[in-house]
C-alpha positions in Angstrom: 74.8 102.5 56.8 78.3 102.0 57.9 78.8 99.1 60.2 80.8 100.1 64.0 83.7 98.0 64.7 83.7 96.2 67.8 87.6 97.6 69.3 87.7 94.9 72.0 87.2 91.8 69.3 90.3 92.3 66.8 94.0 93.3 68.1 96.3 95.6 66.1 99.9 94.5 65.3 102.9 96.2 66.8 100.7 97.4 69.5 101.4 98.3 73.1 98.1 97.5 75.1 98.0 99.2 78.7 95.5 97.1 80.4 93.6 98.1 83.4 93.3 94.5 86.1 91.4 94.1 89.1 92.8 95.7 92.5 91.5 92.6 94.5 88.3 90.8 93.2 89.3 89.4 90.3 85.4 89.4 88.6 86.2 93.7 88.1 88.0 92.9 85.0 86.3 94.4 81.8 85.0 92.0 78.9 87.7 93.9 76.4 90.6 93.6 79.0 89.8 90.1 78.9 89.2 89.8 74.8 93.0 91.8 74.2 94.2 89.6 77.0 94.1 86.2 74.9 95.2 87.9 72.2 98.4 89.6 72.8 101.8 87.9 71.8 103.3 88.9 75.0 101.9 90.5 78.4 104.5 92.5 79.7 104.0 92.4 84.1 105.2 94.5 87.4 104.8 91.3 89.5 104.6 88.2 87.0 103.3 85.8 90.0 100.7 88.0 91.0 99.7 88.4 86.8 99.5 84.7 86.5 97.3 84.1 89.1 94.8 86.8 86.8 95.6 84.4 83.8 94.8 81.5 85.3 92.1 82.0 86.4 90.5 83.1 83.4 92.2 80.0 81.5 94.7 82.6 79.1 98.0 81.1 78.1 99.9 83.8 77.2 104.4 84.4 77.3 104.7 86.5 80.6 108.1 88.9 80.9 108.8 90.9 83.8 108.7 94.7 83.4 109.6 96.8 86.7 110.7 99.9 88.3 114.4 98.3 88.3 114.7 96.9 85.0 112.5 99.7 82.9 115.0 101.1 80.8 116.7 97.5 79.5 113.0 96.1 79.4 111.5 99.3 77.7 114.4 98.7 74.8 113.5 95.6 74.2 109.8 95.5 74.2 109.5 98.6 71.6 112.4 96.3 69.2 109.7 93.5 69.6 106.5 95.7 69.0 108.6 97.3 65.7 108.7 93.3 64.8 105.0 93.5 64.8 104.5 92.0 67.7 101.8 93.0 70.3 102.3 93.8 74.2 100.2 94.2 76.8 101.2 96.0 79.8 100.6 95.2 83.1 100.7 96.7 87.0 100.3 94.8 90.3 96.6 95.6 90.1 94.5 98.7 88.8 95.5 101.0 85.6 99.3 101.0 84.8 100.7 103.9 84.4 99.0 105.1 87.9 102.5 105.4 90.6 104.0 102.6 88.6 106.7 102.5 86.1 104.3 101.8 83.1 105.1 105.5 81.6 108.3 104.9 81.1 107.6 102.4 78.7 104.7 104.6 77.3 106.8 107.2 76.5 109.2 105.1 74.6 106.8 103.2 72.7 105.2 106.9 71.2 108.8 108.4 71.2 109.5 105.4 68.4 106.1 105.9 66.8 104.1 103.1 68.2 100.5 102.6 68.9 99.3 102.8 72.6 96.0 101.9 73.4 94.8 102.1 77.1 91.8 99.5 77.8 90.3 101.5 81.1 89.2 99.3 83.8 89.7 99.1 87.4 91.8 101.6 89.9 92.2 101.8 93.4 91.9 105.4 93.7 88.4 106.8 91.9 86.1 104.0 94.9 88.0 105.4 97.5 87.4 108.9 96.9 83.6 108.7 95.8 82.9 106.6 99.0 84.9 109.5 100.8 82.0 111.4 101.2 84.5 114.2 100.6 83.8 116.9 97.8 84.5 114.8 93.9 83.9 117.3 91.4 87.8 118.6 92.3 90.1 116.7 93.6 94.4 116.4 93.0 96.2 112.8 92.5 99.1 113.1 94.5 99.9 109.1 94.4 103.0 108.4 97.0 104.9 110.9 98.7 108.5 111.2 98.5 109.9 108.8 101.6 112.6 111.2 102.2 114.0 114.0 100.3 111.4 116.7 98.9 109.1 115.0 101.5 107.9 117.7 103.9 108.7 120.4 101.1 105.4 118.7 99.1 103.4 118.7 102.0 104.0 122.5 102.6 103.3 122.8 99.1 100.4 121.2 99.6 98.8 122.6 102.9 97.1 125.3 100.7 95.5 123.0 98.1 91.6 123.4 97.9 90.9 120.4 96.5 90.0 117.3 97.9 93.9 115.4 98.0 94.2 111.6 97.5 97.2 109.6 98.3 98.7 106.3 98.3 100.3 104.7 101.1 102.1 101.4 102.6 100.8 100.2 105.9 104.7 100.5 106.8 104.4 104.4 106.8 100.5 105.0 106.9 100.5 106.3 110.8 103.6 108.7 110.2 101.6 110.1 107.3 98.5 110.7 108.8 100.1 112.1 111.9 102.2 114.4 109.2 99.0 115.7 108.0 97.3 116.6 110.8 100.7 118.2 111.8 100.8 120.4 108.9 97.2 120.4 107.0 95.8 121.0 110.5 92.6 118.8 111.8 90.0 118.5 108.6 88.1 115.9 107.0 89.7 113.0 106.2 88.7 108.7 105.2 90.9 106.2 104.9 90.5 103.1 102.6 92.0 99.8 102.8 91.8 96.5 101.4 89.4 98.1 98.3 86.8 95.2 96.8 88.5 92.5 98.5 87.3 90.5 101.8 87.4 92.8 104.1 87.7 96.0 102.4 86.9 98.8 105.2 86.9 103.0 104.8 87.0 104.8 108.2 85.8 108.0 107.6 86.0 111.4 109.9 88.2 114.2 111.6 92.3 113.7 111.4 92.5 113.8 114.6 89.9 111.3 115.2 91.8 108.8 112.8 94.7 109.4 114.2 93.7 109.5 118.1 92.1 105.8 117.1 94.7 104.3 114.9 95.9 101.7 117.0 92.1 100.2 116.6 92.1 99.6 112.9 94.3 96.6 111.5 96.9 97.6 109.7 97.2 95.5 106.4 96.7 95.9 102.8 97.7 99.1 100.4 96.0 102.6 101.5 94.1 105.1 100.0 94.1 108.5 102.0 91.3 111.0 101.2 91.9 114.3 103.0 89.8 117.0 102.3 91.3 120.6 101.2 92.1 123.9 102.5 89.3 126.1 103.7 89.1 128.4 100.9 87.8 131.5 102.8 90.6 130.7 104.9 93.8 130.9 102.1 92.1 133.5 100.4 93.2 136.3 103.3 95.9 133.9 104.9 99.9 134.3 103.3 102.1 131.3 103.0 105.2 130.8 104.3 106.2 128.3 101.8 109.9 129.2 100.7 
């Protein structure tokens, strides 16, 4: 009988590693994350602080280089020469899967544009709890991540206002109110729930109506990174009703 491998025990040279880290408490880390973790010849981080707190804690000495939205393209370069050398990488985001509204595809793509091996060790994201403790239909649902701040901004929502399917977003507590209100303005009053603060101290999900949320906003503290479950368009309704999307 052939023996299984165990994939989380050995690493695999020239190897980019995306690996998926705790969106608060740092005990949701996987056994494997932690096993390729204290391997790797160099983790590649968004926020290098906020990655060596993770390291510490679990006692991993390991080189740490920053990899971000504003130095992608010079980084990305550079860590595929490195993984070519035979070196191995493993990719980090602030917290949860990179990849997920963060710059990690950038880097991705380069890696399998120059042949390389990606290997994604799944793990924690912020976006899967809040949406199964929604109490909002999961079998559907549409990733939309962070709306455009500006440009292209309503146009998405209009493009959105017909979508079925339950709709999950991200959001700063900088622009959280002005996106709720923008919902209710244009996906009318449905169900919605609001996560923030997901597995850490004082993680909380207010659930109910738009309108409700919003009427009652100025109750709920506003700190930590959001996750905004709205539910979708009546279908009977979009069935017999035209859109007046241009």
């Amino acid at each position: 009988m052939k023996e299984e491998s165990n994939p989380g025990a050995m690493i695999e040279r020239g190897t980019l590693y995306l690996v998926s880290t705790p969106i608060g408490n740092l005990r949701d880390i996987t056994l494997r994350a932690l096993d390729i973790l204290g391997q790797v010849d160099i983790v590649a981080a968004e926020d290098t602080r906020q990655s060596r707190i993770l390291l510490q804690h679990y006692r991993i000495d390991v080189p740490l280089i920053r990899y971000h939205e504003h130095n992608e393209e010079k980084m990305a370069s550079r860590i595929v020469i490195r993984l070519q050398e035979g070196a191995t990488v493993a990719l980090l985001t602030d917290a949860g899967t990179p990849g997920i509204s963060d710059p990690g595809f950038y880097l991705v793509r380069a890696a399998l544009q120059a042949g390389l091996q990606v290997m994604a060790i799944p793990g924690a994201t912020a976006f899967l709890p809040a949406l199964v403790s929604s109490g909002l239909p999961c079998e559907k649902f549409v990733f939309e991540g962070f709306l455009p701040h500006k440009k292209g901004r309503q146009k998405r929502l209009q493009q959105l206002r017909e979508e079925t399917r339950t709709m999950i977003f991200y959001e700063s507590p900088m622009r959280v109110e002005r996106t709720l209100q923008e919902f209710l303005q244009v996906f009318g009053d449905r169900p919605a729930a609001v996560a923030r603060e997901l597995t850490k101290k004082f993680e909380q999900i207010i659930r109910g109506s738009l309108k409700d949320i919003v009427d009652h906003w100025g109750t709920f503290p506003i700190k930590g990174e959001f996750v905004l479950v709205i539910g979708g368009a009546d279908k009977k309704r979009t069935k017999n009703q035209k859109t007046d999307i241009p």
